[in-house]
N, C-alpha and C positions, 0 to 999 in steps of 0.2 A: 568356416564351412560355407559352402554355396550356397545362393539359397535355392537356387534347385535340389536342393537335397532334403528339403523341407519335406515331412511327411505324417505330423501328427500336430495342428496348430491347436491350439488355446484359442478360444472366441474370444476376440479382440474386445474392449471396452468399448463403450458408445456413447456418444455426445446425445445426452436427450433433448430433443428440440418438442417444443410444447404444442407449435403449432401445427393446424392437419392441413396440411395442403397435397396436392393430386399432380403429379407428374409425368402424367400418362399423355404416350401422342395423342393425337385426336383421330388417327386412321381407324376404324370399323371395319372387322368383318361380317359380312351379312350372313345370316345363320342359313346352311345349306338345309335342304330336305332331308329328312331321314335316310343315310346309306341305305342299301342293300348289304345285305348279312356277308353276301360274301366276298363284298369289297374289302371288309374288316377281315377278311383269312389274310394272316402274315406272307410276306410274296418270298420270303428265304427260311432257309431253314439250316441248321447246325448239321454240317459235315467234318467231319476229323476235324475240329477243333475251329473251323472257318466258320461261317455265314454267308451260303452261296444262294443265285435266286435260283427258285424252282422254274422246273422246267415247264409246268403251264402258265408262266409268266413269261416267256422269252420270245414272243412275239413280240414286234415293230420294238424292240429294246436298240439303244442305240450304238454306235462304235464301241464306244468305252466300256460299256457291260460287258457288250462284248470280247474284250483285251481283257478282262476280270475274270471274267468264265475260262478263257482259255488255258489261265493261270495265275492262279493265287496271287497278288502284288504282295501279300507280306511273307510268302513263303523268302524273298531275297531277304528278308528282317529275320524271322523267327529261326529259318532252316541253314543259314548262312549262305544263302544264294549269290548275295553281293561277291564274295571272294574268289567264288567261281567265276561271275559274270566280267571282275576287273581284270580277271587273268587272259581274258581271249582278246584276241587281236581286233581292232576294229574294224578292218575291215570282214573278219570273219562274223563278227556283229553284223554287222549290213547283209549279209548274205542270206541272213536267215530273217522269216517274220516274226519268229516268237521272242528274238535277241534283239531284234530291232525295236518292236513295241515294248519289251524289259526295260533300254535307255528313253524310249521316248514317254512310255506314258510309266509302268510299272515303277521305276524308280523315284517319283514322285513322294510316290508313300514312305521314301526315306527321306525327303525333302530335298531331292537333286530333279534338275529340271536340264535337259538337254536345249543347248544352245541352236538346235540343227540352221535355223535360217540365216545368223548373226555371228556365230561363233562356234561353228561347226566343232565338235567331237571336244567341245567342254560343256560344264554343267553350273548352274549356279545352284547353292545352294541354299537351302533358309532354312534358318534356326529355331529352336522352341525357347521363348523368354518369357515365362507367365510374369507380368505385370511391368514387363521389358527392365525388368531387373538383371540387372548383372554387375561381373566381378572386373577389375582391372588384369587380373590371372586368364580369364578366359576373354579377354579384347586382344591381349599382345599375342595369344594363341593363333586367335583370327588374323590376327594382321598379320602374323608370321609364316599364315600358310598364303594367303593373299600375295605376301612379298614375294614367295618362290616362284607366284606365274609372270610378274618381270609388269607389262604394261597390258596384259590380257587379265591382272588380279585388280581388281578391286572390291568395296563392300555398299552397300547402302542399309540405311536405318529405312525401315517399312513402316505402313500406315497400321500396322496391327502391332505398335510397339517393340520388332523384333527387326534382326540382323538376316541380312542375305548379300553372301559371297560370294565372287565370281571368278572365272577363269580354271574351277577343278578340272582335273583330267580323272577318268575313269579309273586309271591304274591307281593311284594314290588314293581314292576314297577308302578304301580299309585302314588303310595308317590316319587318314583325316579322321575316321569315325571313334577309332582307338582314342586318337585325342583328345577327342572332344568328353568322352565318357571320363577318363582322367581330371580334366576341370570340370565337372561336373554341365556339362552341357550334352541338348541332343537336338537333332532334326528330325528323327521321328514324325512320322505321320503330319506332316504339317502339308500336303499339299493333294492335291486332285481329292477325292470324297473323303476329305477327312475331317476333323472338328481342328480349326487354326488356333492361332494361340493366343490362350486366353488373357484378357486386355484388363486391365482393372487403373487406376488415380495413381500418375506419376510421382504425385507426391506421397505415397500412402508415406504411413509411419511417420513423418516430417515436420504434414501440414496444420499449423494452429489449427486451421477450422473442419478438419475433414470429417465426415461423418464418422467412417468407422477404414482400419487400416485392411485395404483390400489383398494385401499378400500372399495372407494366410490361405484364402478360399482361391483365389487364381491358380495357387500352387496344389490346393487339394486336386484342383480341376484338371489341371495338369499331369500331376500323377497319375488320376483316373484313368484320362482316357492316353495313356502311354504304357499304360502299367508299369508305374516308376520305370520307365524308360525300354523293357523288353519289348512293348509290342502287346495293343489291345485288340485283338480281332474282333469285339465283340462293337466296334469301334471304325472298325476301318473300310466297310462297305455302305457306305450311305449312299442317298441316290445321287446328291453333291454335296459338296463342299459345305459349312456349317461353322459360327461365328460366335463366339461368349463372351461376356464380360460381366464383371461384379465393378458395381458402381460404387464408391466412396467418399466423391465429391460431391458441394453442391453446384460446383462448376460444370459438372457432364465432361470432364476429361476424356470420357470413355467412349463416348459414341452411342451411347444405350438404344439409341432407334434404327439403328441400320445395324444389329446383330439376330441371329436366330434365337438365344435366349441370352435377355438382361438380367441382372440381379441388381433389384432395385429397394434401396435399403427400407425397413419399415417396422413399426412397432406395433405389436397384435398382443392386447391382455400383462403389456408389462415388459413383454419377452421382446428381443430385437431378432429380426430375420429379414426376411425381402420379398415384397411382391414382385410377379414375374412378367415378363416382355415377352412376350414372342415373334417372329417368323420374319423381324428386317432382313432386307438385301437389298444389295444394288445388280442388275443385268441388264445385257444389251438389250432385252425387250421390255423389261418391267423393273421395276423402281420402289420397293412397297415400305413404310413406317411399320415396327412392332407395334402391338397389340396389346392389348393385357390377357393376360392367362386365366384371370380372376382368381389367381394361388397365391398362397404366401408359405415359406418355407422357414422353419426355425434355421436362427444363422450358422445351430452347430450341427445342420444337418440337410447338407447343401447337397450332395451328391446322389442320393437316391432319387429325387427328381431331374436332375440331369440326364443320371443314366435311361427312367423312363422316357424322358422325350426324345430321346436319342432312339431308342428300339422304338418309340411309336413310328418315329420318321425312317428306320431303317428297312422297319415289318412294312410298312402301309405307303411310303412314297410311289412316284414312279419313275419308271426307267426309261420313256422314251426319248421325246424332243426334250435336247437336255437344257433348252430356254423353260422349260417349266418342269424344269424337277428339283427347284429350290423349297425349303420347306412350306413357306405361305402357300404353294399352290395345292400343297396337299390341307391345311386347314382350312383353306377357300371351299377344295370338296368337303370336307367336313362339317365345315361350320368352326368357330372357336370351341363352342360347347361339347359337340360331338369329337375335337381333337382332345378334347379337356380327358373327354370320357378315359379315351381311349391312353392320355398319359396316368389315369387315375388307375387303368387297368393293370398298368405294368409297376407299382408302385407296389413296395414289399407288402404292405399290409391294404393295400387299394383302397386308399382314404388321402386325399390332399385338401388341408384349410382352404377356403374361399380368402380372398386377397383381404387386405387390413385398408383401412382408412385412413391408418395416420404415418401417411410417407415422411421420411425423413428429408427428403430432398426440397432445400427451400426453392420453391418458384420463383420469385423475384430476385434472385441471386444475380448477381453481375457477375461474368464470367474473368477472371483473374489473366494476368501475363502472369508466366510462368518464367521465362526469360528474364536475365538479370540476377542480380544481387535478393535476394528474401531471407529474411529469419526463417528460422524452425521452430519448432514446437520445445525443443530441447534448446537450455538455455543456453549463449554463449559457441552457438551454432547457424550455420547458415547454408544455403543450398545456392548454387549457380547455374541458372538454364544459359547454356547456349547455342545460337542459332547454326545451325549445319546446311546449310544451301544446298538446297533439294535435295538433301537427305544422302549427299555421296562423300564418303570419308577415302582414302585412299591408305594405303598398310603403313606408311610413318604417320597418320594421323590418328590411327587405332594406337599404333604401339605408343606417342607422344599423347594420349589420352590416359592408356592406363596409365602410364608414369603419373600425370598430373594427380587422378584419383590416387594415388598411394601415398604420396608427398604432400598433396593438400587436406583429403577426402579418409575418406574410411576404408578405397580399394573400391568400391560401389561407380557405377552410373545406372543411370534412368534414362531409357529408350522414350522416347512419346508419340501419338498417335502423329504428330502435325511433324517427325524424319527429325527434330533435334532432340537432344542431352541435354540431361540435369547430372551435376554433381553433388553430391551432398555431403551434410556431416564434415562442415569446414568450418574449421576455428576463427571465429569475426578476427581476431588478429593475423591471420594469413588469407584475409581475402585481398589486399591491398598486392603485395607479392603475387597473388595468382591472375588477377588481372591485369600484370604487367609481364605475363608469362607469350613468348611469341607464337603460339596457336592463336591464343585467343586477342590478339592483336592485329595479325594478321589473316585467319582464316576462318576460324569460327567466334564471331562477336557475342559477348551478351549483351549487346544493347545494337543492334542491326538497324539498317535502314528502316524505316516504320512500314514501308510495303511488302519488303523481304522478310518481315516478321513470319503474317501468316502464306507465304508461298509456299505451294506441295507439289511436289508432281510423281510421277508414276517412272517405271524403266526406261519406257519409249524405245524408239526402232534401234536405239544402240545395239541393244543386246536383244531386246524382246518380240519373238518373232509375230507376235499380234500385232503390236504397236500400227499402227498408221503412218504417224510420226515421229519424229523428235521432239523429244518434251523438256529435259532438263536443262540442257544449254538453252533452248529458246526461252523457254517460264522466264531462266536468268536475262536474259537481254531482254525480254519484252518489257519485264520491272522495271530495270534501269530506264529503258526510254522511258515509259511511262513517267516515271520519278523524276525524269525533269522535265516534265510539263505540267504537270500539277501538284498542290500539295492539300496532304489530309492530315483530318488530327485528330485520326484511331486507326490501329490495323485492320485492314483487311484481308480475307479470305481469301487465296487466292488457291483455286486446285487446278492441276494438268494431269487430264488423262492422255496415252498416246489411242485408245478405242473405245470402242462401246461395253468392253466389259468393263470399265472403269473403276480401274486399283486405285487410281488418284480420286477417288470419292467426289466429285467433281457437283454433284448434286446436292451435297449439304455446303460446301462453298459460298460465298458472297456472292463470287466470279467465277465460273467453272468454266473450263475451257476442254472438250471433248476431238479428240484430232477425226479428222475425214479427209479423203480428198476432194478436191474440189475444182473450180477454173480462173485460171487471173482474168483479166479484163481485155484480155487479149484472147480468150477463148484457151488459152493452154493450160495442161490440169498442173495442178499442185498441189501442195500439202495445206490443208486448212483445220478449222477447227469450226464445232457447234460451241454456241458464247450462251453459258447458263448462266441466272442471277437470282439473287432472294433467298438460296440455300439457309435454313438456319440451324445453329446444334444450342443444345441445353435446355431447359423444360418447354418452352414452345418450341419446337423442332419444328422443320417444316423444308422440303427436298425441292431445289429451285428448279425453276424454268428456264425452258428455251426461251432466250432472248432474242439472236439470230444466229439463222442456221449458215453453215460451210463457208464461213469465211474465209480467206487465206490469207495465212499464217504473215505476209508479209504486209499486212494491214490489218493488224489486229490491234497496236496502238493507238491509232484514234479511235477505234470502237472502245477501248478501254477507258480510255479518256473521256470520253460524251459519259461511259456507263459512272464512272468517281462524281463526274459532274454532276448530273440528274439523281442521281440513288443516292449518292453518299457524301455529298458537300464539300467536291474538292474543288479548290480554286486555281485557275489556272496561274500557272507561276511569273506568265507575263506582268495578271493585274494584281499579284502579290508583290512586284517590286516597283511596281506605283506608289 
């Protein structure tokens, strides 16, 4: 069975760790003034079954509200609107504004995303993978619809664990959606104000040391706000977009500081549950660490505070300039305490524990490779991270994956935050066989160049019509130069974003490289990049700096080089063959 079909977990076992250590970023919110009474009035309210904003809110509200107001985005979910919508011609689409904004912004909320600047009158799609779990049955699926767009299909693994495919045509998404429901997968609500999908430890279930197996509650979380897969409206108007993860490493696989809420594991009175994070993001204007909540939530009883911070941020956000309608800006008004209140308000019985002090997550923990050969926790078994070169697989690489996972593996792979795969549940006697298998010989390495370990990068202007840049072939060439002029002895960080909304996370990065345009030395513009550095992820977190700004892109190697030099102890490769 898939595990998306998971829907009633068992609270998972837990490793007791004795020690109290505190794993909280160090970002503060400064406690706001006491609201006014009737900032706290909810700004929507329940019509036929939606959650629309009221109409003394809908001043300076921005575009997007706007296209929401006009018409319900999940009515194409719930009503079957999509069937209708794939039937009419596209150009009769264009004709109209309400058909138009349908494919441009409304279809989002199925998780199709119109190509209009890049790849006109197709869609990519993104998929829901709570804890980027998935089946070898639903890979060859993907690949199989992928392979029908010819050289306009491809897929990339995403920074939130999960699958996004390219090259759909309009007409086909009913039959794609059919499918997908069949292998137990969905895209659902995964995009424009919705809650993404939720991230939990690549390795759960696997890992000797992990805290506690994150599956279970990613998948509750999952359910939740999809409503086992129909369509949550209570869910689907937020003021933006909104980011979860259940932590169960003490590696920080997950990202815990750059999500709107973490679940971070913790012992209170004996019992195992989680104190909570709040209100990470990254935007083109602001940049903010989660918080702590000062909550703690038993572990078999994750979702009731979910759903209240969700209706806190849906009732009480705002809808304007949509640079500060991520959730921090609404606990900024508030304060922590007075957001506290107000999730405490919507809470079945209006009572939340104050946080615990004895986190599970060790501080001093050294963050693991996951790439490579590794035992499991299950004896006589082993898992294989391998490296996916900025994260793009192409349709024989999905369908020559699931093969591999079924022949080697249990049918399973594991998505990861950092665009590669793990395979798991390999018998130590067929790992020798699968590493002389010619994927992973040829294309995807478990044991990669030491720089192309940690490289990320985002869509870029390929496909993505924000983009700035091109990010994925360049990251790749900039490596390689890079790589032969110096050498180091640990992975480094490397993220590419192609803008300033930056999907390629660029800020927790070693090296973060943000695209602009900019001028060569000749005064001519060209594509460049802002050069971050210092980014760090797992219990000291910490979001890097501008290094130097708007570089261009075709002198970004020796900046790269001086930055390995000075930061990071690389030596040039000259005086290594001295």
């Amino acid at each position: 069975m898939s595990s998306l079909q998971f829907l009633a977990p068992s609270v998972p076992k837990v490793r007791t760790i004795n020690r109290r250590i505190k794993a909280a970023p160090t970002q503060t919110v400064t406690p706001s003034a006491e609201p006014d009474v009737s900032r706290l009035e909810p700004r929507v309210e329940e019509r036929d079954g939606y959650w629309v904003l009221k109409e003394k809110f809908r001043q300076g509200i921005n575009p997007h509200e706007k296209v929401k107001l006009e018409k319900e985005p999940m009515k194409l979910v719930i009503e079957g609107g999509i069937e209708e919508l794939a039937s009419i011609p596209f150009e009769k689409i264009e004709a109209s504004k309400l058909t138009k904004d349908d494919i441009d912004v409304r279809l989002k909320w199925l998780g199709l995303f119109h190509r209009r600047k890049h790849q006109y009158g197709r869609f990519m799609m993104r998929l829901k993978l709570p804890n980027g779990v998935t089946t070898s049955t639903q890979t060859r699926y993907l690949g199989n619809v992928i392979m029908g767009y010819g050289e306009q299909g491809c897929a990339d693994v995403t920074t939130r664990q999960n699958w996004q495919i390219r090259g759909v045509e309009l007409p086909h998404v009913p039959e794609i959606l059919n499918g997908l429901a069949e292998v137990g997968l969905t895209s659902l609500q995964s995009g424009m104000d919705n809650v993404r999908n939720p991230v939990g430890n690549p390795l759960a279930g696997i890992d000797p040391h992990e805290i506690v197996d994150t599956r279970p509650y990613t998948n509750l979380l999952s359910h939740f706000i999809t409503a086992n897969g129909r369509g949550n409206p209570d869910c689907t108007n937020l003021p933006r977009k909104w980011n979860v993860c259940v932590v169960g490493s003490h590696d920080m696989f997950e990202h815990p500081h750059i999500n709107d809420l973490a679940y971070m594991p913790a012992l209170k009175d004996g019992l195992f549950g989680f104190n909570l994070l709040v209100g990470g993001f990254f935007s083109p204007k602001r940049c903010a660490e989660a918080v702590p909540l000062d909550a703690w939530v038993p572990g078999d009883d994750i979702i009731p505070v979910c759903k209240a911070i969700l209706e806190a941020f849906r009732d009480l956000g705002t809808r304007g300039n949509r640079q500060k309608t991520r959730m921090m800006w609404l606990i900024d008004e508030l304060g922590i305490e007075g957001f506290r209140t107000e999730v405490v308000k919507r809470m079945p019985r209006q009572e939340l524990e104050r946080s615990s002090s004895q986190d599970l997550v060790q501080k001093e923990w050294e963050r693991r490779d996951y790439l490579g050969v590794h035992s499991q926790k299950q004896a006589g078994l082993s898992f294989v991270g391998l490296h996916v070169p900025v994260g793009r697989v192409q349709a024989q690489d999905m369908i020559e994956l699931a093969r591999i996972a079924d022949e080697y593996g249990s049918g399973e792979l594991r998505l990861t935050v950092e665009q590669n795969i793990i395979i798991p549940n390999i018998e130590n006697s067929r790992i020798e066989a699968l590493l002389s298998e010619p994927l992973l010989k040829e294309r995807f390495f478990p044991e990669p160049a030491i720089l192309m370990k940690g490289l990320v990068a985002c869509t870029g202007n390929q496909f993505c019509g924000q983009a700035i840049i091109e990010t994925k072939a360049r990251a790749l060439k900039v490596t390689e130069e890079v790589e032969k002029r110096v050498a180091v002895d640990r992975p480094i960080r490397m993220h590419w974003t192609g803008c300033p909304n930056t999907c390629g996370q660029v800020q927790v990065a070693d090296i973060g490289f943000m695209g602009c345009m900019t001028r060569d030395e000749n005064g001519k513009v060209c594509e460049g990049a802002d050069v971050y550095v210092g980014g760090r992820i797992g219990s000291d977190s910490h979001l890097g700096e501008v290094y130097k700004k708007a570089v261009p892109c075709k002198d970004l190697v020796p900046v790269v080089v001086d930055i390995l030099i000075m930061h990071f102890g690389a030596v040039p490769r000259e005086m290594e063959e001295d």
